[in-house]
Structure formats: structure tokens, C-alpha cells
N, C-alpha and C positions, 0 to 999 in steps of 0.2 A: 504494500500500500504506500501511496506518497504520504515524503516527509509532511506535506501539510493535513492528512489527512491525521496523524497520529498524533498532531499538538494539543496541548491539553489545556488552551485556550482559546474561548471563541472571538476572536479579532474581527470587531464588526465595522470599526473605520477605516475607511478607506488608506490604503498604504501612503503613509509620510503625512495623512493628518494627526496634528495634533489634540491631544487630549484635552479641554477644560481642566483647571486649576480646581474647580468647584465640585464636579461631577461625585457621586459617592460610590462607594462600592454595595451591592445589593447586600438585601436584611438575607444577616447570618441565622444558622440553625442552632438556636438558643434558646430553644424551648422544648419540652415534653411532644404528646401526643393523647390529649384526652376526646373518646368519644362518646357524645352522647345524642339522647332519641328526643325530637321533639314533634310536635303536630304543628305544622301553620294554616289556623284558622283561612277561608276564605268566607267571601262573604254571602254567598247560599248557605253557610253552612259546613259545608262539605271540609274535611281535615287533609290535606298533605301532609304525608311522613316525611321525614327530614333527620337523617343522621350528619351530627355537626362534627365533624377534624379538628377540636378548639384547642391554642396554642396549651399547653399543660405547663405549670408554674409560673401562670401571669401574676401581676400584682393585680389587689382589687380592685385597682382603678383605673387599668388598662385599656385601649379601646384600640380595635381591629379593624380592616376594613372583613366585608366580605365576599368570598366567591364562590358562584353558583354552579353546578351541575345538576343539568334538570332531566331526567330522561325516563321511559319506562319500562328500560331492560330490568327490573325487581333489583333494588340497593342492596337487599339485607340475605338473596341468594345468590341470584344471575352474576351481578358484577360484584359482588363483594370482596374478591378476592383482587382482584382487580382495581378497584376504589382506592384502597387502601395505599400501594405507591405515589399516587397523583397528591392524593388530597393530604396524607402525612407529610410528602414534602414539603407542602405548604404551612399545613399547621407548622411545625418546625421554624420555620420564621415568619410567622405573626401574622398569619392570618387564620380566620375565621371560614374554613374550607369548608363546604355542605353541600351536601347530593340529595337531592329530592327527587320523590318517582311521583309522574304527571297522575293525575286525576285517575281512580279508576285500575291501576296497575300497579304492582309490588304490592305492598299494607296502607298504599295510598286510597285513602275513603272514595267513594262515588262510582257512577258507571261506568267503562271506558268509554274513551273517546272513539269517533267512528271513521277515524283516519288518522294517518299523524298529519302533524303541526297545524290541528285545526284551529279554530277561531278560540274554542274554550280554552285550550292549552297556553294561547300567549294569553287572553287576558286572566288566566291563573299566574303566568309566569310574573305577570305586573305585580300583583299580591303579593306574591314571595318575596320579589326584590323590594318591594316597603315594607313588607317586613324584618327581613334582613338589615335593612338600613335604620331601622326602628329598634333596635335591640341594643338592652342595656351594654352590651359589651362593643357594639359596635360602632365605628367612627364617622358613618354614614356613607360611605360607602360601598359599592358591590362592582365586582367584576363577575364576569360570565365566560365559562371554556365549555369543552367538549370535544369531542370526535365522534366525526359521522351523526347521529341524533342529533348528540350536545349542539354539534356545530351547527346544525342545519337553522339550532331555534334558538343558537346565540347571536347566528346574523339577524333571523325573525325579529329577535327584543332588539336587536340594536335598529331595524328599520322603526322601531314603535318611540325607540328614545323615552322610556320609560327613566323621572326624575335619579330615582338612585343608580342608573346604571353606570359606569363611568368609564368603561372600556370591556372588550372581550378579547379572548383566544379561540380561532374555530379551527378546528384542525379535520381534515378528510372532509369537507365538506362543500354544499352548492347552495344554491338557494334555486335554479334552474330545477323546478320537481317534473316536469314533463319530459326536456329533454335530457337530463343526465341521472335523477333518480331510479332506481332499481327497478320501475314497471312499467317503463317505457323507455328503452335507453335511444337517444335519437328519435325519439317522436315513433319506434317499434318496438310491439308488444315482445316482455320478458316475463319471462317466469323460472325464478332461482328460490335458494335455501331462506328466505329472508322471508317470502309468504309463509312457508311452513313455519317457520317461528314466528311469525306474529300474529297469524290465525288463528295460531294456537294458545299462545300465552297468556291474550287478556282471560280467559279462562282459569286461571290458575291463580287461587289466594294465594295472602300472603304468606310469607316464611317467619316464623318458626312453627306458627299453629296448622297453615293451611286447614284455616277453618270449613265447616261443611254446610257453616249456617247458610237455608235458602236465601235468609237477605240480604247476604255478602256474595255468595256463588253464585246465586240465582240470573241478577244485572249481567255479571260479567259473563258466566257462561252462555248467556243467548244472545248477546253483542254475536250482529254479522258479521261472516271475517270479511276482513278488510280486503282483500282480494278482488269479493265481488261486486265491490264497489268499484274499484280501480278500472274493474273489466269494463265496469258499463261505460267508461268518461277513454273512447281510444284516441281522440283527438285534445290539442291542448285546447284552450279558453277557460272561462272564470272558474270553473272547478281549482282549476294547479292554480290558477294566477292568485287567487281571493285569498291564499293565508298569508300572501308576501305583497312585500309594497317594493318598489323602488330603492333600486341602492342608493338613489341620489338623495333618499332621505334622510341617509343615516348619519347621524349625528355623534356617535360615540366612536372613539378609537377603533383602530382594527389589527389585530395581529392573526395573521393567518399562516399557516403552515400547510401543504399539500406534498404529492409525490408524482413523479409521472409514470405509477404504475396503480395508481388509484383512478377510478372510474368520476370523482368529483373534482378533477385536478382544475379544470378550464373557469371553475369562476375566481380562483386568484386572481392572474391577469385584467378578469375585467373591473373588477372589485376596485385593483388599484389604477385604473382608470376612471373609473365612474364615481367611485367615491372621494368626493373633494374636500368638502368641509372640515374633516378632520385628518389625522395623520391615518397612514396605512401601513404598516410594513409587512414583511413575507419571505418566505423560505419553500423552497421547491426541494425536494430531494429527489432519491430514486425512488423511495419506498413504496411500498405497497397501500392498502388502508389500515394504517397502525399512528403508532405515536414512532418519530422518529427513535429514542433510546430501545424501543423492543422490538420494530420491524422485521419480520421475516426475512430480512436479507438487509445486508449495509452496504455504505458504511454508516450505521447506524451511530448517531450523536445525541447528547443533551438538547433539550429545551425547557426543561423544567427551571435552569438557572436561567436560562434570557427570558421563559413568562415569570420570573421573582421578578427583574431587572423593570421589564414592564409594569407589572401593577406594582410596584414599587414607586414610579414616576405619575401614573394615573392617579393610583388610590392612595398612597401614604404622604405626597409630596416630595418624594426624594429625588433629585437629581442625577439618576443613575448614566447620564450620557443615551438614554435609550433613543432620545430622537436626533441624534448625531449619525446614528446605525445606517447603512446603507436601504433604500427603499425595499429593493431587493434582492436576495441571496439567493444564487439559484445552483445546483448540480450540474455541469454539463457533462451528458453522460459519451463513454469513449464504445467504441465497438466492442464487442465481444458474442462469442459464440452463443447458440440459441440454445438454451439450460435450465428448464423450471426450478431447480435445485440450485442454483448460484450464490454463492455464498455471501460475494462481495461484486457490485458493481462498479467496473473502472471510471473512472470518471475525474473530474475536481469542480472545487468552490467558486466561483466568481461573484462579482459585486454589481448590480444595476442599479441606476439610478432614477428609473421609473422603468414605467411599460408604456410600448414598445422599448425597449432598448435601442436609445439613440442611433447604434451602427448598425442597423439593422437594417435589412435590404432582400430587394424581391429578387427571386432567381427562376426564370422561368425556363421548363423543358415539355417537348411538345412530343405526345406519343406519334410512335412514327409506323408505317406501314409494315417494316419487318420487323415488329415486335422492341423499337428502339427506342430510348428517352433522347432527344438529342435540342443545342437551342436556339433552333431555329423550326421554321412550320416545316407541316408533313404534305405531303402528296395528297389530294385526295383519296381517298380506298374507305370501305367500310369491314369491319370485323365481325363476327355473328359469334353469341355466348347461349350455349343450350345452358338452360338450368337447372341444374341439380339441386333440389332441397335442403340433402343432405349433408350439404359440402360445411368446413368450416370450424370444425372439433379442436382441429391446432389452432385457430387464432382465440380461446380464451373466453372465458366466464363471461368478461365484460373485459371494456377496454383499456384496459391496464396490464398488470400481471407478467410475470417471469414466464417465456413459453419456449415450446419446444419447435423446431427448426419446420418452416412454413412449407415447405416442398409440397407434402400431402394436399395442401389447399390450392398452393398456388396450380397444382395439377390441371385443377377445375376452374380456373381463373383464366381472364386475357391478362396474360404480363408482360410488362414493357420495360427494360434494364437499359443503364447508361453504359457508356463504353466504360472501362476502366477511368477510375479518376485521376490523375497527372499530380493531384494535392489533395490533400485531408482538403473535409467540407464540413462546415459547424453550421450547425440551425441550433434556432430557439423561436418556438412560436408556435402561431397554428401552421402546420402544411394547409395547401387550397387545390384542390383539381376543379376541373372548368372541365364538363365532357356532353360530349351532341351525342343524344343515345335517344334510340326509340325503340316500342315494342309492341305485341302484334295484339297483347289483353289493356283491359284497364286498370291493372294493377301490379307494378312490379319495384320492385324495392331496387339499391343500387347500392354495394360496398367496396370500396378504395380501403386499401391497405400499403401502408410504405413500410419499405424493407430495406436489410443490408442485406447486399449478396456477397458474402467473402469468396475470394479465391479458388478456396476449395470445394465452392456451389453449395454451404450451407448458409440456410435463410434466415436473419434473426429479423422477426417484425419489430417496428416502433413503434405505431400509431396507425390510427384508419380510424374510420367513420364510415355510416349508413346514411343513407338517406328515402323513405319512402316517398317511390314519384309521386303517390296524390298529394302528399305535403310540399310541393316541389316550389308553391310558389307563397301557401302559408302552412303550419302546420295548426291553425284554431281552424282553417276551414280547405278543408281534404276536399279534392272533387277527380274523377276518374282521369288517366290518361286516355288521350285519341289512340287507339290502335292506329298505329303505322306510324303517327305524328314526329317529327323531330323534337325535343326536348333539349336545351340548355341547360345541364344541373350543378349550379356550386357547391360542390359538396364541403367542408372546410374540416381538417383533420384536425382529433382531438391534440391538446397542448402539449410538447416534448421538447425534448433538447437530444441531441445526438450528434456526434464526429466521427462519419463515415472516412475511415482512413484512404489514404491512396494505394491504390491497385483496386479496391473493392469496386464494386456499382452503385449502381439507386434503384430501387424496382418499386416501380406501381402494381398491383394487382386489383382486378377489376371482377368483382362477382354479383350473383343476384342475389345469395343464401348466404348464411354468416349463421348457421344452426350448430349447437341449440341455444347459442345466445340471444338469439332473435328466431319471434314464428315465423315461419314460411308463408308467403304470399301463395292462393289457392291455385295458379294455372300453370301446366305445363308450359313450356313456351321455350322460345331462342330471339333473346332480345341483337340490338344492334349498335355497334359504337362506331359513330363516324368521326375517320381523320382530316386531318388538311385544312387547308387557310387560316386566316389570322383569328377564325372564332372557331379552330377547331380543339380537341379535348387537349390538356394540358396540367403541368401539374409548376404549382407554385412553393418555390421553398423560402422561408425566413432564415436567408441567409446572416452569418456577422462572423467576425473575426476570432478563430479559435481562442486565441484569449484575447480576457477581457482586461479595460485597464487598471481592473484592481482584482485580487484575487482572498480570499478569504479563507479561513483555519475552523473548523467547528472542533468544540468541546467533546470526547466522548462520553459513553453515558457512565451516572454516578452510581453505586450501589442503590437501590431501594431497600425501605422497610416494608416487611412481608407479615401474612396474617398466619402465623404457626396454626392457627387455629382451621384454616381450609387448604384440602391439598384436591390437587386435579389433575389429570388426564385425558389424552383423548388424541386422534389425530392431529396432526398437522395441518394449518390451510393449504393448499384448498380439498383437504379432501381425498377422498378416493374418486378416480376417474374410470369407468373402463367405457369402450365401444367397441359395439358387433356388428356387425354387415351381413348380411342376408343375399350376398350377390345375385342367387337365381329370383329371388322375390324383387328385389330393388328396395330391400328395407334396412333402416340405422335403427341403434339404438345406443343411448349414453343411458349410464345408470352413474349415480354418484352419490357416492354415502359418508358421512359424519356420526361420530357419535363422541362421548365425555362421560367422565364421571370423577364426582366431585365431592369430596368430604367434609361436614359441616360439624359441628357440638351436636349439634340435634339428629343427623342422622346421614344418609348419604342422596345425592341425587344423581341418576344415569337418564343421559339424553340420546335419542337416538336418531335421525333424519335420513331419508333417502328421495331421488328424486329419480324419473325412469323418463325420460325424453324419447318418443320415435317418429319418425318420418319416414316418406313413404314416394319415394322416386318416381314412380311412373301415376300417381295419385296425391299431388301435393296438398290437396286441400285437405289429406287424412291424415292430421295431426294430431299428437296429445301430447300430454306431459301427467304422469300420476306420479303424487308424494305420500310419503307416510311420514307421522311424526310422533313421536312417544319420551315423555318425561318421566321416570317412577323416581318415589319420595318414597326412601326407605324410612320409616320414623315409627319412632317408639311407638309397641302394639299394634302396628297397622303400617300398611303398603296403599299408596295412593299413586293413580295410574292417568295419567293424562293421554290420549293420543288424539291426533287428528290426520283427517283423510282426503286429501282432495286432488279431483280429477278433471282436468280439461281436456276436450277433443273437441275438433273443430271438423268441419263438413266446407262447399264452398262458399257457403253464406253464414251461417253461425257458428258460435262457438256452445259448447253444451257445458254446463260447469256444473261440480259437485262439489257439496264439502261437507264434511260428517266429523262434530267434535262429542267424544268421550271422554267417560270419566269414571274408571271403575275403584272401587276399595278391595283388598285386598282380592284382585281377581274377578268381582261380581263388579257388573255395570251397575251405576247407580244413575248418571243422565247419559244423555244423550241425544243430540239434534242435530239435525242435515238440514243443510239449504240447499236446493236445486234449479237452477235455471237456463230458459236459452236467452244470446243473448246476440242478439246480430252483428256480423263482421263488420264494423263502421273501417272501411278503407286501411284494415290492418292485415 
């Protein structure tokens, strides 16, 4: 690893400036670790649980700011274990750290809510933060973090600007719920591990009793899953828009943190554009959806001391230099082989000083008629793409992720590769392709993939995007493709950095399928991509200067304090994978399984998930996806059995859905209910 990556300070000014005389060094860890359980009143009535991180050996007359995590993955089982690193570090120097579970979820009182980040959730979240700021020990202040959830409804309260808020940290996170959220990724229908657990879980009281009383079980176990809500809304409009307001309204600090192997990487960038009124800054890594110190793959560093550094400057008044810090910090990641297992990605630090990055610059290559990138236009000619359904297993969950060498997909792709490069090529940004393509139904989807091609003809992807042609010119209002018609599609590839070394290539890859990340469009069909002239298809790179003019050192990560009291197991993300081919039938199938198990004071909990994706080559419109989900709560004198069941298949006009939640004690069913419905294919 480079010498800069192993220094064990994060240098956030830019090289050769000077430090303030003034500036302070961040609140030391000089304090205990006391926790304890509170209810915060809202004003229906209804109680939110709250377990507080409070600094342990204060004086009595100390006063803290505080910081919020708000979410309804269950505090006191789901993340407990987990909780525990973030918010002790904080306590530890002097803050007031507390996790609340939303309304309705964990031993938090009321019915669940019937989506996330609805309308109740943030004006609950407003209650909390006055109450927080209301409290004898605290200084009236509150800051807000998370990942992934947290983050989604720390930008939410920061567009509300609710009085005690006074800065956030969102880390993995969008505020885009239509196109980059996990049930529509790109404006097309998904379905991952993430319905199985949420369908399933407001279902499940709280821990330690997981009570059985009807008028605690009763609410939550007949809340419909959220799923089949999601199914019914396939287009964006006020449904996704109505719980988020504009970024340009936010008013509170922003610290964001993202990775360009996380699927919510792309609202950084816009965030620190859009958001003016107040400071923004930002850190891109390689990671995956994690907190950078525990990422499934590095080089993994602190943040926990640059969020002290921050709310330390927000919420306490200290002058820690944090808005000296450069705008943004980003990974520029270096080639390397294509490895779901990679330990460490090559790469290093660089410093910007907003977005777009000032040296930043269009680079354009125009697909050419023997399968070439080259930059200048192409000859007229057109290419013709039959489409396979089932194509697409190598590029990924979603659009991020460590993967394995793209050959398999590209098979079933038009691909287009540059000659050899003459010199290393640096992007940062969105890739753009510009492509004339038509087709022969009224519905066909369209996915661009960018790749390195090493040498020795192994493929590692960077980035792609989808695009469904009826969204082609809004995606709130979908309307059919002309069969035959020519179509212009921008498609704009999700946000990366990469330096494709010399000798390598560049490859676009052009498909209709991207399964089972995304459904299949229902028609057979051999769409068409036309080359040539100055509006023919094309691919745009954000090109800049392999390094930048300042380059940067992060921190690695620090010890955590850990809960002796819960231990865990279980696979590794992502999972188990497999897939099978039916060659004489013309059928796939992916199956992908997860399971855990996890040990508490009160007893043990084993989780178990599976998902079965198949498609059907010469019958596209015969799709499903069926999951199974099962929780048991091993607990004193009795075993409590949660599972849930739900099946989608799709025909060429509807999709058919099922879902069936259980609940047995010790083996015998005690509820259980199924919701079933059709629900017509609206242009997905």
C-alpha cells in the first residue's frame, strides 16, 4: 500500500497551507460510557424508545450537545451490536449520542409506518430533536448521522431545518428515492434482500419481551408490506417526491461521506452543488455500503475523528480548522483485476475544491462500425442486439460492488473497445453515452456498462446505468416507444473515478437485460443501434489530470469499544450466489441466500433469507422472483418464529404478487395473513 495511505494522520489542508494559530485540536476521550433507556413523548401521545450513549463521569452541571440516530432497524436487537462502536465513541468525548427506533418499530410505541421516510417519521423526527435540545443535560444542540436509513432522513430533517438541528453526517446515502433507492434502481423495477426484511420486520415486537399482546402485535403484524405499495407507484411523481423537499433548502451543515461501490454514491456531487447556503464537505472512497473504518474491502480509514472535528465546530463552538478542510476528498481508484474478494483497492487521496472539479474536461469517443471507440465520428452502419433476458448475473446486485470479470455479459452485449491507450486516462464524474437506438415493441429498457479491458482480455467493470425507453424523455410520465422509431437516449453513468492504465482499452457494453438486478421488459425482440454523424451514439468521459494538485493522507481506523455482551455470525456480504441454466428450456435461475445468528442476555436470534430469481429466454414476460424469510427468538421457555413469504410473477401485462406473514410459538402458528394482488405492468 502507499506510503500515504498508511499515515496515521488525516491531512485535510491542502499541501503548504498553513495552519490557524487559533484552531483546536478535537474533544479528547475523557469520559466513561453510561447507557441509558428513555421514552420521548410525542404529541399524539405515542412514546419513542431512545437508548442515550451519555458521557459517564460528567460533573452535575455539564451540558452536551446532542446527536441523533433515528432509524427502524430494532436498537435494542437488530443493530445493537453495532450501535454500540459509533455512539461510545462519541459519548467518550462529550457528547450526548442516542438512537431512536421510528414510530411503530423496535419497543418504539405506535403502528408502523407504511413506507419509509414518510411524512409521520420526519414530523416525529422534529419532536425528538426538541426534545433533545430540551434536556437538562443538554446545550441545545443536536446533530444528526446515519448510514443508508440514518442518512436518507438526516438529509430529510436537514431539508425541514428543524430549530435545534445544527449540522448532520449522512453517510451511504440519497435523497433520489425513485431513481437510486433499492425499488427502482434507475427509474426499473428491483427486487433484493431488503423487501424480505422489511416486510417482514414491522411484524416483530420489541426485544427483550417480544411481547404477544394483541394491542402491540396486532397494528404491526397486519401493516401491509411495504413492497406492495412500492409495486403499485412504477413511475416517479409525488408519491417518491412528497417526503423530500429540495436540496436548495437546506439550511444546516452537510458532511457526507459515500463510496463508489455503493449504489447511493451520485447524490454527493450534487448535494455539493446544489447546496449553497451553508458549508458542505465530502469524502468519496472505494467502499462499498458501510462506514468507511469497517468496509468490506479498503483501504479502509477513520471518520469517527473528523465527525468529533465537525460537531465539535457546529455544536460545541470549537474551532477545530474543520472549514479550512478541503471541499472534497475523493479516492481515485487505479486499475486492477476483476475480484469480488479484493482485499485492498489501488488507488490514492486527492483534494477538490468543489464539484465539478475545476480540470475537469469532456472527452469524447464515438462507437464505431467494427466494434471501435475511436474520436472522431463513425461511418454510418447500424448494429442489431437480440435480447436475452437473462443476461447480466456478472455485473452485480446493484451498481456498485467488487465483481467478477464481465466477459460472461459482455458475450451478450454490443461492445465497443478503444485501441490501446498511448497514456494512463483519469476520470472522475458521471461517464455520459448519447446512443440512436430503436426497437421493433413498445417497451424496451437500455444498459451501458464501462469497463477496463487489461491486456490479458480480463474485464473489470466500473460503472453503467439503465435506462427504461418509456422514461426516455420523463420518468413521472412513461409513455410507449414507436416501434421502429429512432430514439436519442442520454443515458449518464453512475458517479466513479478510475485510471485506466496504458496499454489497457475502454469498452462500452450495450444490453437490453441487466437480470436479476433489474425485471425484464415482457417482448422478445432484436433492438437497433445506429452509428455515424455528428449525432451518432457516443460515449462521454470526465476526463482530469491523474493527479491532483493536492493530494491527501487519511487516518486508519481506531480500535472500537465492543458489546461482550452480543456475539454474531453469519455470512459475509453479499451472500451466497449461485446460477443455473437450463440450456434446452432457455431458462436462469439465481438463488441467493443469507443467514446470522446472534447472541443476546436474553437468548439467541437466527435469521435466515433466501431469494430465487428466474427468467425465461424465449418467454420474457414469464418472470418471478420468490423469497423466504424467517427470524427465531430463542428465549426463555419458548421459541418465537417469525417468517415471511413473498412471490412475484409477472405475465405481459401484470405482475401477480403475494405475500404471507407468520408467526408461530414454539412450532404452532399463532397469526397469520396474506395479501394478494394483481397489479398492472405500468411501462416497467
Amino acid at each position: 500500500m502507499r506510503t500515504l495511505l498508511r499515515q496515521t494522520v488525516w491531512i485535510w489542508l491542502l499541501l503548504g497551507a498553513m495552519p490557524s494559530l487559533a484552531i483546536e485540536p478535537p474533544s479528547p476521550p475523557k469520559y466513561g460510557v453510561r447507557m441509558e433507556q428513555a421514552w420521548i413523548p410525542m404529541k399524539d401521545g405515542v412514546r419513542l424508545s431512545a437508548t442515550l450513549y451519555m458521557p459517564g463521569g460528567a460533573q452535575p452541571d455539564e451540558k452536551f450537545p446532542a446527536l441523533l440516530e433515528y432509524l427502524p432497524y430494532r436498537k435494542d436487537d437488530g443493530t445493537a451490536a453495532g450501535d454500540y462502536p459509533r455512539h461510545a465513541y462519541f459519548a467518550r468525548r462529550g457528547y450526548a449520542s442516542v438512537r431512536v427506533d421510528i414510530r411503530g418499530t423496535g419497543t418504539s410505541e405506535g403502528r408502523p409506518p407504511d413506507r419509509e421516510y414518510s411524512e409521520q417519521e420526519q414530523i416525529d423526527g422534529e419532536q425528538v430533536i426538541a426534545w433533545l435540545a430540551h434536556q437538562p443535560w443538554s446545550n441545545g444542540n443536536v446533530g444528526m448521522f446515519g448510514i443508508s436509513w440514518g442518512g436518507f432522513n438526516s438529509m430529510q430533517m436537514a431539508m425541514r431545518n428543524p430549530p435545534g438541528l445544527k449540522a448532520i453526517i449522512a453517510v451511504a446515502a440519497t435523497d433520489e428515492l425513485f431513481h437510486d433507492d433499492v425499488h427502482y434502481i434507475d427509474g426499473i423495477m428491483h427486487i433484493d434482500e431488503f423487501e424480505l426484511n422489511m416486510d417482514m420486520a414491522p411484524g416483530i415486537t420489541g426485544a427483550p419481551d417480544y411481547t404477544l399482546d394483541e394491542r402491540i402485535l396486532g397494528p404491526r403484524f397486519d401493516t401491509p408490506p411495504w413492497s406492495l405499495l412500492y409495486m403499485k407507484h412504477q413511475h416517479d411523481g409525488p408519491f417518491w417526491r412528497s417526503p423530500v423537499r429540495p436540496q436548495s433548502e437546506i439550511r444546516v451543515p452537510c458532511f457526507l461521506i459515500g463510496g463508489f461501490a455503493d449504489g447511493y454514491r451520485d447524490s454527493i456531487p450534487n448535494m455539493l452543488k446544489n447546496v449553497t447556503k451553508v458549508p458542505v464537505k465530502a469524502v468519496i472512497g472505494p467502499w462499498n455500503h458501510s462506514f468507511p473504518n469497517d468496509a468490506d474491502f479498503g483501504p479502509r480509514v477513520e471518520w469517527r475523528d473528523q465527525a468529533v472535528r465537525w460537531w465539535d465546530y457546529w455544536l460545541k463552538g470549537r474551532d477545530t480548522g474543520v472549514l479550512n478542510d478541503p471541499k472534497l476528498v475523493v479516492f481515485m481508484r487505479e486499475s486492477h483485476p476483476p475480484d469480488p474478494n479484493l482485499e485492498t483497492v489501488p488507488g490514492e487521496w486527492r483534494a477538490e475544491s468543489g464539484w465539478p472539479p475545476p480540470e475537469s474536461k469532456d472527452s469524447t469517443l464515438y462507437l464505431q462500425p467494427n466494434h471501435t471507440l475511436a474520436d472522431s465520428p463513425a461511418a454510418q452502419d447500424v448494429h442489431q442486439l437480440k435480447y436475452v433476458p437473462s443476461i447480466g448475473v456478472e455485473a452485480g446486485f446493484w451498481w456498485g460492488e467488487l465483481l467478477a470479470d464481465q466477459r460472461p455479459v459482455d458475450a451478450f452485449s454490443l461492445v465497443y473497445d478503444s485501441a490501446p491507450l498511448e497514456a494512463n486516462v483519469a476520470i472522475l464524474g458521471w461517464p455520459r453515452t448519447r446512443l440512436q437506438v430503436s426497437a421493433p415493441v413498445p417497451l424496451a429498457d437500455w444498459f451501458v456498462r464501462l469497463s477496463d479491458v487489461a491486456p490479458d482480455g480480463s474485464v473489470t467493470q466500473i460503472t453503467g446505468a439503465g435506462l427504461d425507453g418509456a422514461q426516455r424523455d420523463s420518468m413521472a410520465d412513461p409513455h410507449d416507444l414507436e416501434p421502429g422509431k429512432t430514439y436519442s437516449l442520454n443515458i449518464e453513468l453512475h458517479l466513479t473515478s478510475w485510471i485506466f492504465p496504458k496499454d489497457h482499452r475502454i469498452r462500452v457494453a450495450v444490453s437490453n437485460a441487466l437480470w436479476p438486478m433489474m425485471w425484464p421488459t415482457p417482448h422478445p425482440m432484436t433492438t437497433s443501434l445506429m452509428l455515424g454523424g455528428e449525432a451518432g451514439s457516443r460515449l462521454i468521459l470526465p476526463t482530469l489530470p491523474e493527479k491532483g494538485a493536492a493530494q491527501v493522507a487519511l487516518s486508519p481506523p481506531q480500535p472500537s469499544d465492543q458489546r461482550a455482551d452480543i456475539q454474531s455470525a453469519g455470512y459475509p456480504w453479499p451472500g451466497e450466489w449461485t446460477l443455473q441454466r437450463d440450456e434446452g428450456r432457455q431458462k436462469a435461475t439465481v438463488v441467493w441466500k443469507g443467514k446470522s445468528e446472534i447472541s443476546y442476555p436474553w437468548g439467541k436470534e437466527k435469521d435466515f433469507e433466501q431469494l430465487t430469481y428466474d427468467a425465461d429466454d424465449a418467454h420474457p414476460a414469464v418472470s418471478s422472483v420468490r423469497g423466504e424469510a424467517e427470524s427465531i427468538y430463542e428465549l426463555k421457555g419458548r421459541v418465537l418464529t417469525w417468517r415471511g413469504h413473498l412471490s412475484v410473477t409477472s405475465d405481459e401485462r401484470n405482475f401477480y404478487y403475494k405475500y404471507t406473514r407468520e408467526l408461530l410459538r414454539d412450532g404452532q402458528m399463532l397469526k397469520q395473513k396474506t395479501w394478494e394482488e394483481t397489479i398492472p405492468r405500468d411501462h416497467q
